[in-house]
N, C-alpha and C positions, 0 to 999 in steps of 0.2 A: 178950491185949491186942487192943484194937478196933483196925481200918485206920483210924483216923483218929490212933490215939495211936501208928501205926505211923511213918503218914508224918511225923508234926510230929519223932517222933526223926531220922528222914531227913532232915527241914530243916536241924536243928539238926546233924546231923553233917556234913553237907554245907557247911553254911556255913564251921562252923569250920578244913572239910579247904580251902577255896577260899583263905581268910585266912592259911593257912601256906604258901601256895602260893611258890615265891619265882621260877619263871620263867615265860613263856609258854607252851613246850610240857608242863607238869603242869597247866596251867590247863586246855588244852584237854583233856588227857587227861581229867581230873575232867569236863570238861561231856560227853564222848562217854559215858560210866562214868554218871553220873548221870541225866543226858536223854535216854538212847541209849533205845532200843526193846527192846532188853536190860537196860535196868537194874535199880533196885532200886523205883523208884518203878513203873514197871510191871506188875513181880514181884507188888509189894502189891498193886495195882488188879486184879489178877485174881480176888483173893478176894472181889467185889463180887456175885458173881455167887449167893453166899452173902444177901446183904442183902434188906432187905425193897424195894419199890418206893417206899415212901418214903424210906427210908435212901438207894438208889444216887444217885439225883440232888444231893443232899449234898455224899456222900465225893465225887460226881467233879469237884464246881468246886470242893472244898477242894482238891484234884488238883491239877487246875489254876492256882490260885491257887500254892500251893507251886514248880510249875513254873516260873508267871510269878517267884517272886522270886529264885529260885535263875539264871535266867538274866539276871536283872536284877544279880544281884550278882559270877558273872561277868565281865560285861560292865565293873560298876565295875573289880573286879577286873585286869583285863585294861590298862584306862584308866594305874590306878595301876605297872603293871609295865612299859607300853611309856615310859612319863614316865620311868621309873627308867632307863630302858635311854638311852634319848637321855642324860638328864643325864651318864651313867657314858660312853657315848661322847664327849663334848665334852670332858668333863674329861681324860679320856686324850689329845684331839688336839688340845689347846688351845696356841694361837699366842702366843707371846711376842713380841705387836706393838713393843716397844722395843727389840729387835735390829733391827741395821743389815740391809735388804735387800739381794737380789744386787745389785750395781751395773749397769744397765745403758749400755753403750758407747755414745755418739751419734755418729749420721754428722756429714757438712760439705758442702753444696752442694762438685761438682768445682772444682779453682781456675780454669778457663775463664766457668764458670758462675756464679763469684763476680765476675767481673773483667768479663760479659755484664751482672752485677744494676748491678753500682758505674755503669756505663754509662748503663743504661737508668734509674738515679732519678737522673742527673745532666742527661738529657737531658728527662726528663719534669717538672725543675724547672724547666727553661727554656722549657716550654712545647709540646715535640714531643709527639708522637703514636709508640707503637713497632704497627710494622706488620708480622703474617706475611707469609708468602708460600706458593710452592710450589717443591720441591725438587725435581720433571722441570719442565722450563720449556720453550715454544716456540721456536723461533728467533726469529718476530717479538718476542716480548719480548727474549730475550736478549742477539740482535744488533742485528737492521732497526732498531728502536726507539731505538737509543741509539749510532745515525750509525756502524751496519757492514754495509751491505750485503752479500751474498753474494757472496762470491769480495774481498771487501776483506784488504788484508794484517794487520790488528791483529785480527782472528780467532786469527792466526797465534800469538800468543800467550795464547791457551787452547783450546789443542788439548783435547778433553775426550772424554765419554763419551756417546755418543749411543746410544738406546734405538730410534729411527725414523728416517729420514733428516729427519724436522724437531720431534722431542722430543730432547731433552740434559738430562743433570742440569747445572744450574745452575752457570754458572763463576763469577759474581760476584751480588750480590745487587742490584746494580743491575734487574731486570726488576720488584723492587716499585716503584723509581721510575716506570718506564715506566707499571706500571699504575695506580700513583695519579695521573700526569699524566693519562690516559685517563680517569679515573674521575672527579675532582675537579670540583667545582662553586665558583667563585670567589667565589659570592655568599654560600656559608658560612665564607669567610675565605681567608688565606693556608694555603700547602701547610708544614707542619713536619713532617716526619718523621723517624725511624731504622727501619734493619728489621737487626734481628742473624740471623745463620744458617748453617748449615752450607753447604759450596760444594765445587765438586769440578773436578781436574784433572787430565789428563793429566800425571801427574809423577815423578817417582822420588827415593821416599822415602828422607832422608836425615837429619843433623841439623838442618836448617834445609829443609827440604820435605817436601809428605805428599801424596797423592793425596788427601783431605780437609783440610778448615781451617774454621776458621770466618771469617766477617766482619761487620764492622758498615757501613754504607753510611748516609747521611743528605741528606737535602737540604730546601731554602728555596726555595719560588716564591713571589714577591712581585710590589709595585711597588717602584721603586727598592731596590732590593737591590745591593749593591755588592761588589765584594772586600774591603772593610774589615772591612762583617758578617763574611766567609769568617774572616779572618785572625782577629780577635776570639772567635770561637766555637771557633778551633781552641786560640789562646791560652789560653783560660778549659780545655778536655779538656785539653792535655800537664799543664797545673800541676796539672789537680785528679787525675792518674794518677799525674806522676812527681814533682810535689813544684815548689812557686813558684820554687824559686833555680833550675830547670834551662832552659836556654836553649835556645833553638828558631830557626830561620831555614826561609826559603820558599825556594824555586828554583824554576825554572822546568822544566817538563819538559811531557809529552804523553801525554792521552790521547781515545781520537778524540769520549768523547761532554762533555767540557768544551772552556771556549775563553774566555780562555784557562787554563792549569794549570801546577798546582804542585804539587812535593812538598814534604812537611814534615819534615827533620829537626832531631833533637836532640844535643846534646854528647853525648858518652861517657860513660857508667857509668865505666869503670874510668879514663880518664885527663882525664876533665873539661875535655875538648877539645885537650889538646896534643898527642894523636895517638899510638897504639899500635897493637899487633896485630890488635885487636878492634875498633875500627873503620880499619881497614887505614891508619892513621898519617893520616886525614883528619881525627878529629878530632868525628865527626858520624857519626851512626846512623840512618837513612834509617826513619821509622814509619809514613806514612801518603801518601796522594795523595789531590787534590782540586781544584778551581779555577769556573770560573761555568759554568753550565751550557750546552749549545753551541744555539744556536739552533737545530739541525736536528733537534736532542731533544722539544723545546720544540712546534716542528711537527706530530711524530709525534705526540704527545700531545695536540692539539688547541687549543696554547693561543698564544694573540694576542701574539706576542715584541713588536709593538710598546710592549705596555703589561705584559706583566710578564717577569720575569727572575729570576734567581737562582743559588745553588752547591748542590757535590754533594759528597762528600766519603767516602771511603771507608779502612778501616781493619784491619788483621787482630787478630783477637783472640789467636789466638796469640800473634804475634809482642810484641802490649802485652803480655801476661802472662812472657814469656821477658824481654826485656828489663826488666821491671818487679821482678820475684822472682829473675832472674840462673839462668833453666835455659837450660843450654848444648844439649838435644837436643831438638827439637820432638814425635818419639813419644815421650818421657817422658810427655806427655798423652793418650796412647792405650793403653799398657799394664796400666791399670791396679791399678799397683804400690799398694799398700797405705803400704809405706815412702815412695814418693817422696808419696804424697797426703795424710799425716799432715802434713806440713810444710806446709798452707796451711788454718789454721783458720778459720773464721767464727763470730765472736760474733753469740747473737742472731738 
């Protein structure tokens, strides 16, 4: 048998042993077997050395030719097993997308945080502006700024937490007032603002006290601004917190950077003013303070009392959220408790 009737039977068996192949490592096995430098095609071509000079040049592209198809049909070969392999993997891992997925659990902004949002799109349909701040504050802002100079007695009530002999974290959020009075340019309108935030004090935590609290703070500088606006803007917050039917009254009280002030309470939750335990048989639950702003505020700030004026108004968000939702302990809003926090959902 000639080398050339040798190798076309090597074609041919080669081919048919690649097509019964049915994985990829017998595939490869066949190409090392076959094409290897050891194999059978090789083997043959040694016998060349037998042929005439015309003859070698021949057998050896027909060689090569043979080569080239035998690794070409591997290669197809190979194409077709790794397609098989994928498809036979998917079908095994295939997802029954019409089964219900794991459920997953959604949070709920905290209920302080919900009772800060209801605030602030209430206040920003009316026009304000909500203003950060900073939680170490100066004493020029905190105190000097809003009619307490050093050694003044109404200090006396926020004894606090001082970082420098003149840094403090912040006992009320009143020093964004101060600095917007400072800052403010009249010729771009009137002063609207609120600033909500955390505040700190000197205090021992209880169920109604916490060395932290939050508050919300707001003020109006205008012209002709009056106590009317005051009472008005407070009237429109208790209804739209605790509900239109709930009655409200002002009083008079004190504090050093309005003039003059008021506090604002509301009837009783539990006895709708005729007087019980909880509000100690008066009848009335004390929620916020506020009154016009004091001229010597107004000074510090740089701004002309002759021609404008206005109120300030200050609120704890705590105490709206306890009185509003009826939690009896104010660290029930710091612990937390999973259980107590499930019970104030927000939609949306």
């Amino acid at each position: 048998m000639s080398l050339k009737e040798q190798l076309e039977n090597l074609q041919q068996k080669s081919l048919q042993d690649i097509q019964k192949v049915v994985d990829l490592d017998a595939l490869n096995q066949i190409r090392v077997e076959v094409l290897g430098k050891k194999g059978p095609i090789t083997e043959v071509l040694r016998g060349m050395r037998d042929l005439s000079n015309e003859e070698r040049p021949k057998v050896g592209a027909f060689a090569n030719e043979i080569k080239r198809d035998l690794a070409q049909a591997i290669e197809a070969r190979k194409a077709e097993l790794e397609a098989k392999k994928v498809a036979t993997q998917l079908a095994h891992e295939t997802l029954d997308v019409t089964l219900p997925g794991q459920p997953v659990k959604k949070g709920t902004p905290h209920v302080l945080t919900q009772v800060i949002d209801d605030l602030e799109d209430l206040f920003i349909g009316m026009g304000y502006q909500v203003v950060a701040g900073y939680e170490v504050e100066d004493e020029k802002h905190n105190f000097e700024m809003l009619n307490m100079p050093a050694n003044h007695p109404a200090r006396d009530m926020q004894d606090t937490f001082y970082i420098t002999d003149d840094l403090l974290m912040r006992t009320h959020m009143s020093p964004n007032e101060a600095r917007d009075l400072e800052n403010h340019d009249f010729a771009n309108g009137p002063i609207k603002m609120i600033s909500p935030g955390r505040v700190y004090r000197r205090d021992t935590d209880d169920a109604t006290h916490s060395h932290q609290f939050y508050q919300m703070e707001g003020q109006v500088i205008d012209k002709n601004i009056t106590m009317a606006d005051l009472k008005g803007t407070l009237e429109y917050t208790i209804h739209h917190i605790f509900g239109e039917g709930r009655d409200l009254r002002f009083r008079p009280s004190y504090f050093p950077f309005t003039e003059p002030s008021v506090e604002v309470d509301i009837a009783c939750f539990r006895c709708n003013g005729k007087g019980c335990n909880v509000c100690k048989q008066t009848g009335w639950i004390e929620v916020l303070g506020a009154g016009m702003t004091h001229p010597n505020v107004l000074k510090a700030g740089g701004v002309d009392t002759e021609v404008y004026g206005g109120f300030a108004f200050g609120l704890g968000i705590d105490r709206f959220a306890m009185l509003k939702y009826g939690v009896d302990d104010i660290r029930n809003f710091y612990l937390n408790d999973v259980r107590f926090l499930n019970q104030f959902t927000q939609e949306g």
